[in-house]
mmCIF file as Biopython writes it, N, C-alpha, C and O atoms, coordinates in Angstrom:
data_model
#
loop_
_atom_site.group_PDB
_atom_site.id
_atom_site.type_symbol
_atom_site.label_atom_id
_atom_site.label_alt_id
_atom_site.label_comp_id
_atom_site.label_asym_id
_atom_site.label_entity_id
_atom_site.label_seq_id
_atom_site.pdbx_PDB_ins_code
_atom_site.Cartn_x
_atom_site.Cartn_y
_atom_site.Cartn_z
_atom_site.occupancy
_atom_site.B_iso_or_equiv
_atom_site.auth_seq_id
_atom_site.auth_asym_id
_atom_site.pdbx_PDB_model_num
ATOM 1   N N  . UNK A ? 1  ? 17.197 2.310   28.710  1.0 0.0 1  A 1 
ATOM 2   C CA . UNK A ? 1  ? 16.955 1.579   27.478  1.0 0.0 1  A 1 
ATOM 3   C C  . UNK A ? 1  ? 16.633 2.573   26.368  1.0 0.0 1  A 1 
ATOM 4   O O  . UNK A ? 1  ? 16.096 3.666   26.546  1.0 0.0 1  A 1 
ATOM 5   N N  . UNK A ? 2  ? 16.956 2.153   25.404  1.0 0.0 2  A 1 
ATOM 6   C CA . UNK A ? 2  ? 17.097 3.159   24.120  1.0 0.0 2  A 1 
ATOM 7   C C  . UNK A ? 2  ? 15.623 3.060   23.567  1.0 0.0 2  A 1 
ATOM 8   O O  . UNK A ? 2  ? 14.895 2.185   24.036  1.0 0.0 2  A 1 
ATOM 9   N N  . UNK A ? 3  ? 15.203 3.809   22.712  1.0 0.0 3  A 1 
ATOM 10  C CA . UNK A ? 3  ? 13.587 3.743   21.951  1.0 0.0 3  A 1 
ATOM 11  C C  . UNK A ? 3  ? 13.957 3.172   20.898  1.0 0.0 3  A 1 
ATOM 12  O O  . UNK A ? 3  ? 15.089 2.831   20.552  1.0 0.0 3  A 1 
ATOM 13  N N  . UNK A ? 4  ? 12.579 3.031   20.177  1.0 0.0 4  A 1 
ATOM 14  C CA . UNK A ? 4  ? 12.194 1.956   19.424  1.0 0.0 4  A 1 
ATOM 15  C C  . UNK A ? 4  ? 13.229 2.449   17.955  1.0 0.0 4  A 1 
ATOM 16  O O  . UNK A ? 4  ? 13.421 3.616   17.611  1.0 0.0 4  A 1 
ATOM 17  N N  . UNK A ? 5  ? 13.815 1.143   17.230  1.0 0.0 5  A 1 
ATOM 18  C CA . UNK A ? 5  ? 14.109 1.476   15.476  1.0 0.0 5  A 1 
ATOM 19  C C  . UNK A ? 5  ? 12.933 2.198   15.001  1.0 0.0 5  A 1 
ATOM 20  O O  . UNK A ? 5  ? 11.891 1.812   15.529  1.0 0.0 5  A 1 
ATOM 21  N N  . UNK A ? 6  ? 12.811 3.164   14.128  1.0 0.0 6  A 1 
ATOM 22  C CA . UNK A ? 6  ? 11.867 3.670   13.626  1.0 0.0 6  A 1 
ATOM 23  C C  . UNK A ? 6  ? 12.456 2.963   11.750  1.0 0.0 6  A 1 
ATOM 24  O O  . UNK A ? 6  ? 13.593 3.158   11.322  1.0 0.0 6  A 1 
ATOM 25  N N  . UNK A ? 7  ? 11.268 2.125   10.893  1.0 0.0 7  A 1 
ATOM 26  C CA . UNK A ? 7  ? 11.710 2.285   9.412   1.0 0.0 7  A 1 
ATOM 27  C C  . UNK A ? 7  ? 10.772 2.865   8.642   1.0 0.0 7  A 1 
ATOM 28  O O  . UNK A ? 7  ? 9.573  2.611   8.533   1.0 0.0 7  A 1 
ATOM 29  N N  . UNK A ? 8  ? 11.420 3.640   8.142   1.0 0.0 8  A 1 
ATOM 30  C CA . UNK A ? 8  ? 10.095 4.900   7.572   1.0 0.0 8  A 1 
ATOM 31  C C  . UNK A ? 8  ? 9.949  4.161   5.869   1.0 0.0 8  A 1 
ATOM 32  O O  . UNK A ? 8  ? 10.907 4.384   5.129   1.0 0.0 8  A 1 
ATOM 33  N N  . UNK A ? 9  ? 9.276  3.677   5.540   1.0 0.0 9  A 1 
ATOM 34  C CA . UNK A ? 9  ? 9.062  3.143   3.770   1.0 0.0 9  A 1 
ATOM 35  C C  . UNK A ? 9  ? 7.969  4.338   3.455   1.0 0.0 9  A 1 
ATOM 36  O O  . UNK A ? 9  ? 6.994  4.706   4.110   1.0 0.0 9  A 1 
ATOM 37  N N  . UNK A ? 10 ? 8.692  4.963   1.771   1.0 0.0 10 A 1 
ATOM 38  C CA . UNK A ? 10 ? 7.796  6.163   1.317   1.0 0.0 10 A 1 
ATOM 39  C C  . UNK A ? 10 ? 7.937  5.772   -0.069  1.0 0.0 10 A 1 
ATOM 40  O O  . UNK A ? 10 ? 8.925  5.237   -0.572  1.0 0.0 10 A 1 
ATOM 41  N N  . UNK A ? 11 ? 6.493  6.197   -0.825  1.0 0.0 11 A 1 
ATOM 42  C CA . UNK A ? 11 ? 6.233  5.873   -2.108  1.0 0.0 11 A 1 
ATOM 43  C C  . UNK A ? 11 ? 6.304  4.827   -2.469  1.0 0.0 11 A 1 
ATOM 44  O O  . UNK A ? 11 ? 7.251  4.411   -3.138  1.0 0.0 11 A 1 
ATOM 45  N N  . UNK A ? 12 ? 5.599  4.338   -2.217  1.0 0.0 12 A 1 
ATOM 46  C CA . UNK A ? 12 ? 5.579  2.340   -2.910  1.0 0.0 12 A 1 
ATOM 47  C C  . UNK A ? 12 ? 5.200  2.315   -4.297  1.0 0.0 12 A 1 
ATOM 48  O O  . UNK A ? 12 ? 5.769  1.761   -5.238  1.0 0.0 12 A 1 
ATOM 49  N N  . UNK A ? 13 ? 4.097  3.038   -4.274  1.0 0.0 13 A 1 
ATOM 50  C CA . UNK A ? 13 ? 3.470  3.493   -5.938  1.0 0.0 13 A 1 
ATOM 51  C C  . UNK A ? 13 ? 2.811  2.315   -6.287  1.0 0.0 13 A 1 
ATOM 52  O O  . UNK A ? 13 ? 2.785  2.134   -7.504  1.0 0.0 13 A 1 
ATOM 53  N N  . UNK A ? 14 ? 1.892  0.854   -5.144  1.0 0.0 14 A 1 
ATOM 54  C CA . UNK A ? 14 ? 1.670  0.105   -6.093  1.0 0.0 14 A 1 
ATOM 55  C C  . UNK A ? 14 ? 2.475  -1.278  -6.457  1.0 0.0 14 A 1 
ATOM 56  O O  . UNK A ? 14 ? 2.051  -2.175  -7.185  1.0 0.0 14 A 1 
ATOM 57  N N  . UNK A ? 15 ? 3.808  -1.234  -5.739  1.0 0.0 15 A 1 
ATOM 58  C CA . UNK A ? 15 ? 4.893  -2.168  -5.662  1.0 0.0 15 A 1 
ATOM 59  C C  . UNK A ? 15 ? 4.532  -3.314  -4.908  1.0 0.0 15 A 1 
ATOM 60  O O  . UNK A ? 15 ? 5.460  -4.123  -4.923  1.0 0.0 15 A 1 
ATOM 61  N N  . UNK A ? 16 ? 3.627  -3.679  -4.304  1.0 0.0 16 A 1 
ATOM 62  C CA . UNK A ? 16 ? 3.283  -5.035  -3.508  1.0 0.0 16 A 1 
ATOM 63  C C  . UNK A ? 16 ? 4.572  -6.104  -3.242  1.0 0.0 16 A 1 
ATOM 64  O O  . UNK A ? 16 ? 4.983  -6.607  -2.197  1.0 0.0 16 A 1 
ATOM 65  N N  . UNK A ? 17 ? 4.901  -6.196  -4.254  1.0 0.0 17 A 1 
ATOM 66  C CA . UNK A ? 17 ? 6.049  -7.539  -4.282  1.0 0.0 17 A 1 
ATOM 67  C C  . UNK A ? 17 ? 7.016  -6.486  -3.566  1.0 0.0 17 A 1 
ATOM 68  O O  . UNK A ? 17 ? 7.234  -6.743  -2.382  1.0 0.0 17 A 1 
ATOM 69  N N  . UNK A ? 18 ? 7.587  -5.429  -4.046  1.0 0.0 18 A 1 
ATOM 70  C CA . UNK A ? 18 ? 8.963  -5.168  -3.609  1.0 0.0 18 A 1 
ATOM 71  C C  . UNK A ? 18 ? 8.728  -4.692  -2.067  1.0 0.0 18 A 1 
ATOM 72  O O  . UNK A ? 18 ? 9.602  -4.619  -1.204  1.0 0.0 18 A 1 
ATOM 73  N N  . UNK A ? 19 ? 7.217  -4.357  -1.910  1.0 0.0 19 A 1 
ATOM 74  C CA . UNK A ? 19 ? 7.145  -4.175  -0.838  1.0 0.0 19 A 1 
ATOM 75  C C  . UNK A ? 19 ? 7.206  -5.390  0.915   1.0 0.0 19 A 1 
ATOM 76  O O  . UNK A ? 19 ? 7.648  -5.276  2.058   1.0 0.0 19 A 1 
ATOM 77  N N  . UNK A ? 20 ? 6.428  -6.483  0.065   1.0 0.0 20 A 1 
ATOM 78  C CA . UNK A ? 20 ? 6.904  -7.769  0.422   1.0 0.0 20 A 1 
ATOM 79  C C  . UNK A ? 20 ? 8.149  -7.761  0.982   1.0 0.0 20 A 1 
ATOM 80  O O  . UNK A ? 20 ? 8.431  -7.547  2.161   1.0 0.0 20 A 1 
ATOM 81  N N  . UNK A ? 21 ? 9.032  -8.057  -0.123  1.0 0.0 21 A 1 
ATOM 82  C CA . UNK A ? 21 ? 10.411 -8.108  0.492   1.0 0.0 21 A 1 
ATOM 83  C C  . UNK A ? 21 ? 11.387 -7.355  1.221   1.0 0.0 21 A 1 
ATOM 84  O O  . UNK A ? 21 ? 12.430 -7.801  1.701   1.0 0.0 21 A 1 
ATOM 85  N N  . UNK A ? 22 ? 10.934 -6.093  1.269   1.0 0.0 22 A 1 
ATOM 86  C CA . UNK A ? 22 ? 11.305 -4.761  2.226   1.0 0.0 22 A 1 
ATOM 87  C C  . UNK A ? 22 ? 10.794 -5.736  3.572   1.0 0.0 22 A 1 
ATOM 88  O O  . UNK A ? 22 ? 11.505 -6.441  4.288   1.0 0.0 22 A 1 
ATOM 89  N N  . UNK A ? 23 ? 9.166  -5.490  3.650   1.0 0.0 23 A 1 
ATOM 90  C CA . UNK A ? 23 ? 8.766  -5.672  4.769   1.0 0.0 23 A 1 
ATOM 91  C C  . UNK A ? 23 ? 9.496  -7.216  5.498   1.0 0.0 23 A 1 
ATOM 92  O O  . UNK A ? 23 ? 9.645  -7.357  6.711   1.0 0.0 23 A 1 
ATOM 93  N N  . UNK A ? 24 ? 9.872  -8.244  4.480   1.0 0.0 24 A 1 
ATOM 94  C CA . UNK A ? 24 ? 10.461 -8.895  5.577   1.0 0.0 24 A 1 
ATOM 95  C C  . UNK A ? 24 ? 11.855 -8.977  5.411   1.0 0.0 24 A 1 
ATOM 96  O O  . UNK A ? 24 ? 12.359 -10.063 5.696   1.0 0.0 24 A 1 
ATOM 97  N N  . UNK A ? 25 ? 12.732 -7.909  4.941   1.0 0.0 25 A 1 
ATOM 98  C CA . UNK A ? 25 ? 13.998 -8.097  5.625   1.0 0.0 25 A 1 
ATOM 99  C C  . UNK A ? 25 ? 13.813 -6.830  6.668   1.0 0.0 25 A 1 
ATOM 100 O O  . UNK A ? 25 ? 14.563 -6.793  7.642   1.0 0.0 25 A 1 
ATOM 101 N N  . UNK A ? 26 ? 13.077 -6.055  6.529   1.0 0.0 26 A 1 
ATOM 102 C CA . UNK A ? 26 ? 12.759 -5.414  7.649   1.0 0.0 26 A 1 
ATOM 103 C C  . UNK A ? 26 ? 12.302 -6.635  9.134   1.0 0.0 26 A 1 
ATOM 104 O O  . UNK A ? 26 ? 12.979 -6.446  10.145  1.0 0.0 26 A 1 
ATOM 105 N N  . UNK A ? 27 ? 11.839 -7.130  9.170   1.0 0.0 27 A 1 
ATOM 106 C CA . UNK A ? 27 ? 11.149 -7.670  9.817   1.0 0.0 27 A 1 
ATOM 107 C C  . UNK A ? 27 ? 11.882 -9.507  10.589  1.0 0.0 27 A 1 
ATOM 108 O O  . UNK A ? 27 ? 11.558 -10.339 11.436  1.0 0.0 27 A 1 
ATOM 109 N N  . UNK A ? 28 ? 13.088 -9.243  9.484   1.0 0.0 28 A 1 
ATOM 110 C CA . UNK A ? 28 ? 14.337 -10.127 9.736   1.0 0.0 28 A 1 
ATOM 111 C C  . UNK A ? 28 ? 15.155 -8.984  10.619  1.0 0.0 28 A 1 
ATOM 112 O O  . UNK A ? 28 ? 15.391 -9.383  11.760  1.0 0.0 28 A 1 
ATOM 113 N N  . UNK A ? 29 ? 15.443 -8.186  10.448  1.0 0.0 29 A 1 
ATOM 114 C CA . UNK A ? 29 ? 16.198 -7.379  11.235  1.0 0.0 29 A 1 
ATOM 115 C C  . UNK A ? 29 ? 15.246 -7.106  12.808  1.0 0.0 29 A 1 
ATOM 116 O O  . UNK A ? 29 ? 15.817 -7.326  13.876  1.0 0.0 29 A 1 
ATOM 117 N N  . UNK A ? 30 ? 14.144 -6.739  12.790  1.0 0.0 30 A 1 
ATOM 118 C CA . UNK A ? 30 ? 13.506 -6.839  14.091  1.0 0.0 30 A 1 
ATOM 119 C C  . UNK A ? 30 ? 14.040 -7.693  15.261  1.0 0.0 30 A 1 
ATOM 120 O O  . UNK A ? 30 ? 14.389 -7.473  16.421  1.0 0.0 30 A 1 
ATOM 121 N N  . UNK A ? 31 ? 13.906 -9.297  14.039  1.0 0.0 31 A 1 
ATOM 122 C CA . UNK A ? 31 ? 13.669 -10.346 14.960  1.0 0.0 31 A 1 
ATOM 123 C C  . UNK A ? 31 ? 15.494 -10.368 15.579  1.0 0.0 31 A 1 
ATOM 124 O O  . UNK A ? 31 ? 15.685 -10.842 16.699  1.0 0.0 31 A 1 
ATOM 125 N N  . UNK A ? 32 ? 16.352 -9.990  15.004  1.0 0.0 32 A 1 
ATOM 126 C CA . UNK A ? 32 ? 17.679 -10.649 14.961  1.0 0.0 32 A 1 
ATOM 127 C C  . UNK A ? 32 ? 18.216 -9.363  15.823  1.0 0.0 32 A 1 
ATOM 128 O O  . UNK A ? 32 ? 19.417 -9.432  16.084  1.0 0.0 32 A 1 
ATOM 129 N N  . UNK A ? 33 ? 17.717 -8.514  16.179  1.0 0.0 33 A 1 
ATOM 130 C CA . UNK A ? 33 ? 18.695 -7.003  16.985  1.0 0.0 33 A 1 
ATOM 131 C C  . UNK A ? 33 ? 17.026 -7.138  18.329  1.0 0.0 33 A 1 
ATOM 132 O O  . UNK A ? 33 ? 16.792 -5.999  18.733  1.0 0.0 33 A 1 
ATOM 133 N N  . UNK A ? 34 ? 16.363 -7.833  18.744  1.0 0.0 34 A 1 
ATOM 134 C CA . UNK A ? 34 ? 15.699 -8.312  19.260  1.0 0.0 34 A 1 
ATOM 135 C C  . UNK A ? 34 ? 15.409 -6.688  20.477  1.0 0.0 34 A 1 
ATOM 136 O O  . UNK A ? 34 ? 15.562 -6.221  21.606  1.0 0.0 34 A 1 
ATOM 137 N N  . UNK A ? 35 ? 15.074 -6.542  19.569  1.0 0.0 35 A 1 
ATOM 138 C CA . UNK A ? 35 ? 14.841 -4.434  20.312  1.0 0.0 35 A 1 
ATOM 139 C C  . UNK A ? 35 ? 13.497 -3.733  19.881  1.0 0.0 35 A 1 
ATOM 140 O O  . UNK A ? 35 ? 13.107 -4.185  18.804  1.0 0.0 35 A 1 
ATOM 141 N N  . UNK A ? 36 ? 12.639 -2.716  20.432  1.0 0.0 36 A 1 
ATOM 142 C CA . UNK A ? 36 ? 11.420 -2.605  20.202  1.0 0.0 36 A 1 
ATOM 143 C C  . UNK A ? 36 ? 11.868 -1.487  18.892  1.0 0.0 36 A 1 
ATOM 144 O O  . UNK A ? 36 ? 12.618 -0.527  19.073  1.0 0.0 36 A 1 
ATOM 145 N N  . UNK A ? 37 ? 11.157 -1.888  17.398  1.0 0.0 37 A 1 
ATOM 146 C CA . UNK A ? 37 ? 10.899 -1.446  16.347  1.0 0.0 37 A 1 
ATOM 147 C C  . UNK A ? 37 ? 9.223  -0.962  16.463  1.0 0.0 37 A 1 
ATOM 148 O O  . UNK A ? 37 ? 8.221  -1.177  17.145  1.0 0.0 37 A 1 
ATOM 149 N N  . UNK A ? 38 ? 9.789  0.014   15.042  1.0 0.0 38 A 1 
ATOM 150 C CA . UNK A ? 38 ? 8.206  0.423   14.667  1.0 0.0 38 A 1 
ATOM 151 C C  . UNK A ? 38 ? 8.365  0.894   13.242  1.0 0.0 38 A 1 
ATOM 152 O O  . UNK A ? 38 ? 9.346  1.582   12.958  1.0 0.0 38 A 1 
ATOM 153 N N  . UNK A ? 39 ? 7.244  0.491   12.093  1.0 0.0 39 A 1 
ATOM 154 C CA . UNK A ? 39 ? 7.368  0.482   11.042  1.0 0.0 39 A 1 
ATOM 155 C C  . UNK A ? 39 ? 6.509  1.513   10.415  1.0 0.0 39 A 1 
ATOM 156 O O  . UNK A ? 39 ? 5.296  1.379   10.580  1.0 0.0 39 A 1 
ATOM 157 N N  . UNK A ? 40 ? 6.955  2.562   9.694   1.0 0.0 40 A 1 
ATOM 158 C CA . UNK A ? 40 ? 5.875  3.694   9.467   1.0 0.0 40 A 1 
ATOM 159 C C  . UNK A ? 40 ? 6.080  4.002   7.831   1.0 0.0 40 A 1 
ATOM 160 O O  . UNK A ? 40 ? 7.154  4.140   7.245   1.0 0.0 40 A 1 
ATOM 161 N N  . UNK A ? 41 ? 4.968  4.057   7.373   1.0 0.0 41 A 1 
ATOM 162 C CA . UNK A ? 41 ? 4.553  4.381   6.235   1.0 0.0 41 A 1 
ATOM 163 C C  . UNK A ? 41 ? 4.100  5.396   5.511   1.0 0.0 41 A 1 
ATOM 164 O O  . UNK A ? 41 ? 3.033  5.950   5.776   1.0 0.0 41 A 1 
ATOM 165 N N  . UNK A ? 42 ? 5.143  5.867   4.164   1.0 0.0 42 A 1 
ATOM 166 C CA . UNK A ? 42 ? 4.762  7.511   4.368   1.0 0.0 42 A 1 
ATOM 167 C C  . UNK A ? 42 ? 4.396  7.443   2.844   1.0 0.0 42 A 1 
ATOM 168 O O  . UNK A ? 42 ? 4.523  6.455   2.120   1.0 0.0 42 A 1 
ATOM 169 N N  . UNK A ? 43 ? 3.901  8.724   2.483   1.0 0.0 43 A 1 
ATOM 170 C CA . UNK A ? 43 ? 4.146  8.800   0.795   1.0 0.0 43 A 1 
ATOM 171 C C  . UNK A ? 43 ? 3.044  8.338   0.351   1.0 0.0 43 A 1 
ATOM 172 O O  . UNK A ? 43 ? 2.090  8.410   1.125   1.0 0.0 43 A 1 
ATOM 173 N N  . UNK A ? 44 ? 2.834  7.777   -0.894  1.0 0.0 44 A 1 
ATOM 174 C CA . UNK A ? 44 ? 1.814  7.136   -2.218  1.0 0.0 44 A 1 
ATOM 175 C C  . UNK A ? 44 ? 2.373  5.599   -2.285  1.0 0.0 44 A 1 
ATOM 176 O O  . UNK A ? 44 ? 3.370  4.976   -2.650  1.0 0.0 44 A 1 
ATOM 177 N N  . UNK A ? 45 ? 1.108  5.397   -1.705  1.0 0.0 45 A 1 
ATOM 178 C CA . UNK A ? 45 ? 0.724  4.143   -1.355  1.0 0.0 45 A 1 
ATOM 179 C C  . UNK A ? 45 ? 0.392  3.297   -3.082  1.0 0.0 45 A 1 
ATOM 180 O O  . UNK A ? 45 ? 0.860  2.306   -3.641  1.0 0.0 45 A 1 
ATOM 181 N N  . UNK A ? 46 ? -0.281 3.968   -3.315  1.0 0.0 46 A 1 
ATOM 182 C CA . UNK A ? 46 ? -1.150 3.569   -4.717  1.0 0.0 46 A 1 
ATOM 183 C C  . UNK A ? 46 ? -0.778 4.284   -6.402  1.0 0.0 46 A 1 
ATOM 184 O O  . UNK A ? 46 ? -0.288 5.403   -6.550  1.0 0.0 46 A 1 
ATOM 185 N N  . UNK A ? 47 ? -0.999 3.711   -7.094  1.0 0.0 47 A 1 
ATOM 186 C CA . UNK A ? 47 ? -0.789 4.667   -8.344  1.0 0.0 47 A 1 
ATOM 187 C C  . UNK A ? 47 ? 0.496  3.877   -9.026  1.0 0.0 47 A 1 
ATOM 188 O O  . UNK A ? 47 ? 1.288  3.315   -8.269  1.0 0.0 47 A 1 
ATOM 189 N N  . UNK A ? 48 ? 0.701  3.835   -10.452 1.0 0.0 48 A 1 
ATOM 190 C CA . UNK A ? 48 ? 1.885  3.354   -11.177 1.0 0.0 48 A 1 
ATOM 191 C C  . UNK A ? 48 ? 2.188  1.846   -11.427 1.0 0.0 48 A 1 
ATOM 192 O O  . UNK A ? 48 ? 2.699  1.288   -12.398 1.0 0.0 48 A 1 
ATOM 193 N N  . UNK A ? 49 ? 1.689  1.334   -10.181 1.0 0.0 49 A 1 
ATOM 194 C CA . UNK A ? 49 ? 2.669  0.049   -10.008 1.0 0.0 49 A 1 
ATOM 195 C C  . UNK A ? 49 ? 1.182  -0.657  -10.227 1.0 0.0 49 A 1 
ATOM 196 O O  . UNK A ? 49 ? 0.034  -0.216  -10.179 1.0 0.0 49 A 1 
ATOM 197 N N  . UNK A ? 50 ? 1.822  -2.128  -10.524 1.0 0.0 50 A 1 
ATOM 198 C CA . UNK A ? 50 ? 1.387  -3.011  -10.908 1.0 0.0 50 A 1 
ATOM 199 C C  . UNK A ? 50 ? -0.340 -3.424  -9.900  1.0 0.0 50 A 1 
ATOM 200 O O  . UNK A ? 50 ? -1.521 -3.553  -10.223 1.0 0.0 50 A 1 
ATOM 201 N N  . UNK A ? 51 ? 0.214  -3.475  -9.002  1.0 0.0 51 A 1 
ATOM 202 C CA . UNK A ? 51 ? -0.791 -3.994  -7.899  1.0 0.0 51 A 1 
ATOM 203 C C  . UNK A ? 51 ? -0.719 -2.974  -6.587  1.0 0.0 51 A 1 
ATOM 204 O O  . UNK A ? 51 ? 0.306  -3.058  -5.910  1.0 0.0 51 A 1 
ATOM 205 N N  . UNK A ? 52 ? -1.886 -1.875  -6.119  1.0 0.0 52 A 1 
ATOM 206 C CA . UNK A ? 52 ? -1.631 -0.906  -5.542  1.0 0.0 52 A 1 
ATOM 207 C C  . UNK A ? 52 ? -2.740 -1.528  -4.317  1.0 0.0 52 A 1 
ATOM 208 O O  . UNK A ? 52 ? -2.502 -1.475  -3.110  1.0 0.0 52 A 1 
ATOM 209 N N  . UNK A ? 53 ? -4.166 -2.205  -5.020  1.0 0.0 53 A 1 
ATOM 210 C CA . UNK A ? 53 ? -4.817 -3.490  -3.531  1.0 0.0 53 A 1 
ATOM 211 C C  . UNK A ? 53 ? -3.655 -4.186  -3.068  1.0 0.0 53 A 1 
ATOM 212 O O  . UNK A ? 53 ? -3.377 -3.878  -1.909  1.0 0.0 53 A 1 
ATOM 213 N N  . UNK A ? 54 ? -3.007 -4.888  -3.506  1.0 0.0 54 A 1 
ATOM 214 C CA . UNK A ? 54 ? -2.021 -5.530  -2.961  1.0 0.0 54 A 1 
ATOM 215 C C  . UNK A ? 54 ? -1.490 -4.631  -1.483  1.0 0.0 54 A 1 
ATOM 216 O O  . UNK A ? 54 ? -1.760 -4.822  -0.297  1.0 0.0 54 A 1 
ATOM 217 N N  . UNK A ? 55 ? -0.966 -3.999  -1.898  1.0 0.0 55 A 1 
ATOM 218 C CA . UNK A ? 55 ? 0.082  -3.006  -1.449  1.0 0.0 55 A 1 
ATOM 219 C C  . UNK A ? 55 ? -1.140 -2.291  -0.088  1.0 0.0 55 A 1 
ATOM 220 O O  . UNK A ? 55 ? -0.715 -1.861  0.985   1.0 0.0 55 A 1 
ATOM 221 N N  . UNK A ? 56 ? -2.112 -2.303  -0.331  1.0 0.0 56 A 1 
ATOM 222 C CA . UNK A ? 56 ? -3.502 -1.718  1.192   1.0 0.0 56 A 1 
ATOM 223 C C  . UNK A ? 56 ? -3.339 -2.659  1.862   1.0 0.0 56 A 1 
ATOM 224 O O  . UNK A ? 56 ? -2.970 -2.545  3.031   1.0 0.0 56 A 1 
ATOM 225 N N  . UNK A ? 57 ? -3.620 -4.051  1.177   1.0 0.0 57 A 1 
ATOM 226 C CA . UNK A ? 57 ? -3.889 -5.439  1.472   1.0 0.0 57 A 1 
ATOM 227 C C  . UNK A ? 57 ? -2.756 -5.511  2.767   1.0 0.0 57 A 1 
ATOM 228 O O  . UNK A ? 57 ? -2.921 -5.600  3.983   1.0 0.0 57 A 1 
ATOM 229 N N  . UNK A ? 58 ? -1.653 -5.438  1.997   1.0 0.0 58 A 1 
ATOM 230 C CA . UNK A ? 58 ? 0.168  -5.568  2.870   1.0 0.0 58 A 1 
ATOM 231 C C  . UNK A ? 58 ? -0.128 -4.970  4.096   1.0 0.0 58 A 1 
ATOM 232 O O  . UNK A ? 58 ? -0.081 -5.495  5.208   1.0 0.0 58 A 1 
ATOM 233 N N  . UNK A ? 59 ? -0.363 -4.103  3.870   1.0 0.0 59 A 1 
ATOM 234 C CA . UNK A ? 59 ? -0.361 -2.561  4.515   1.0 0.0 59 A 1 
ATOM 235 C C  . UNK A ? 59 ? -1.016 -3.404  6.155   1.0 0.0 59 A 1 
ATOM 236 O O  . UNK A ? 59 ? -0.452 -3.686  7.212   1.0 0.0 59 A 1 
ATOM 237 N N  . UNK A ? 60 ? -2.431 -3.576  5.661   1.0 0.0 60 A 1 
ATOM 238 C CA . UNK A ? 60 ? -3.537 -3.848  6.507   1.0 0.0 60 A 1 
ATOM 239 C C  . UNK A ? 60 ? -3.143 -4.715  7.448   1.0 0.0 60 A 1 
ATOM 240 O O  . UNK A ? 60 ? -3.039 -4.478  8.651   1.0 0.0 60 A 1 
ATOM 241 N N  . UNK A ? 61 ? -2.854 -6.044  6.713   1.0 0.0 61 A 1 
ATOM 242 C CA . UNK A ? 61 ? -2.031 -7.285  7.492   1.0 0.0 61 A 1 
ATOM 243 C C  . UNK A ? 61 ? -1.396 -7.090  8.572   1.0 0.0 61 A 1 
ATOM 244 O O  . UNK A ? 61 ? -1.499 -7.651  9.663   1.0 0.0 61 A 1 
ATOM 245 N N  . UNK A ? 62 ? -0.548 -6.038  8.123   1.0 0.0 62 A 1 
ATOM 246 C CA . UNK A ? 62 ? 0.987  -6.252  9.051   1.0 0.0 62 A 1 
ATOM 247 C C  . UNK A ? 62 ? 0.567  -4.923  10.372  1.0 0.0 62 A 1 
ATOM 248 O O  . UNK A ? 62 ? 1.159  -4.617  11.408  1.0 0.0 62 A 1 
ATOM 249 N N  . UNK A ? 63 ? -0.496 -4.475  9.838   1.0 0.0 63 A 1 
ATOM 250 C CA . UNK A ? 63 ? -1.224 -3.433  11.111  1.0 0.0 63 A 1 
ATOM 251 C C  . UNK A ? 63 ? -2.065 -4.831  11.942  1.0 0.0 63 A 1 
ATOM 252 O O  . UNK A ? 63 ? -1.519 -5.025  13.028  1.0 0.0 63 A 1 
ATOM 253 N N  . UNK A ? 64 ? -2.844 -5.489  11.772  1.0 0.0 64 A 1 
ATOM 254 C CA . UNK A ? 64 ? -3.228 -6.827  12.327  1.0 0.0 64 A 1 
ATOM 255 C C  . UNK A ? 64 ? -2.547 -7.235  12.628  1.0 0.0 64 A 1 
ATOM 256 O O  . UNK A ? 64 ? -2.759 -7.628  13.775  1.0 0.0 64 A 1 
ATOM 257 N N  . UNK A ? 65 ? -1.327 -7.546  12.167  1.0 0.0 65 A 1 
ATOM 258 C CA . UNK A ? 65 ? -0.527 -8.592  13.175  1.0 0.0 65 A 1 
ATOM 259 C C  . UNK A ? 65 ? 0.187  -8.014  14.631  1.0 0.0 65 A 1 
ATOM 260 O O  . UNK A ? 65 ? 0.255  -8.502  15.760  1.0 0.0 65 A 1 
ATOM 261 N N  . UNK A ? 66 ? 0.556  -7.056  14.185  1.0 0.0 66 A 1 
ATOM 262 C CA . UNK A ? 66 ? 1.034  -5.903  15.478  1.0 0.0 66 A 1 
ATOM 263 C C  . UNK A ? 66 ? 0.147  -5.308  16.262  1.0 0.0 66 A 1 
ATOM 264 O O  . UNK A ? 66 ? 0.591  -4.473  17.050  1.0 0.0 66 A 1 
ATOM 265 N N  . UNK A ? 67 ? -1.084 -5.536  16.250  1.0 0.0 67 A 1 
ATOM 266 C CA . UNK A ? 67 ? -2.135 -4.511  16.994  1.0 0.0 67 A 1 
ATOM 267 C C  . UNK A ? 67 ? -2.328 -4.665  18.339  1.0 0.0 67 A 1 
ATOM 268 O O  . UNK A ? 67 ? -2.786 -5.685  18.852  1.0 0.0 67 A 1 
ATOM 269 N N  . UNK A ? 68 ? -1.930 -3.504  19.025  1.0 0.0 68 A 1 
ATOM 270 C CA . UNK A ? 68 ? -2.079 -4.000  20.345  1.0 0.0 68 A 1 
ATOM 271 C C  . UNK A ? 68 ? -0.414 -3.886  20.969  1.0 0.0 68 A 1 
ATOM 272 O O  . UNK A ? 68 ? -0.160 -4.242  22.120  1.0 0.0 68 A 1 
#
């Protein structure tokens, strides 16, 4: 069996929303190629963009929902 999709997202800058929608067509693709993924986060998280709590907030969630 092959290893996990790796999707690397870098520099959000603060993007919450666009990050949103990354994370779930990412997360549409998981469900639909039904294979062990892993989602990694690189870069500047914060800074520029509109809503950069948002974007921890995101962050945090989707580490909670996977934990374990």
């Amino acid at each position: 069996m092959a290893g996990p999709i790796y999707f690397a997202i870098g520099d959000v800058h603060g993007e919450a929303k666009k990050l949103r929608q990354l994370h779930g067509a990412i997360l549409d693709r998981i469900a639909f190629e039904n294979l062990p993924a892993r989602i990694v986060h690189l870069g500047d998280y914060v800074d520029r963009g509109p809503n950069s709590r948002g974007v921890i907030d995101r962050i945090m969630k989707l580490e909670d929902r996977f934990a374990g």
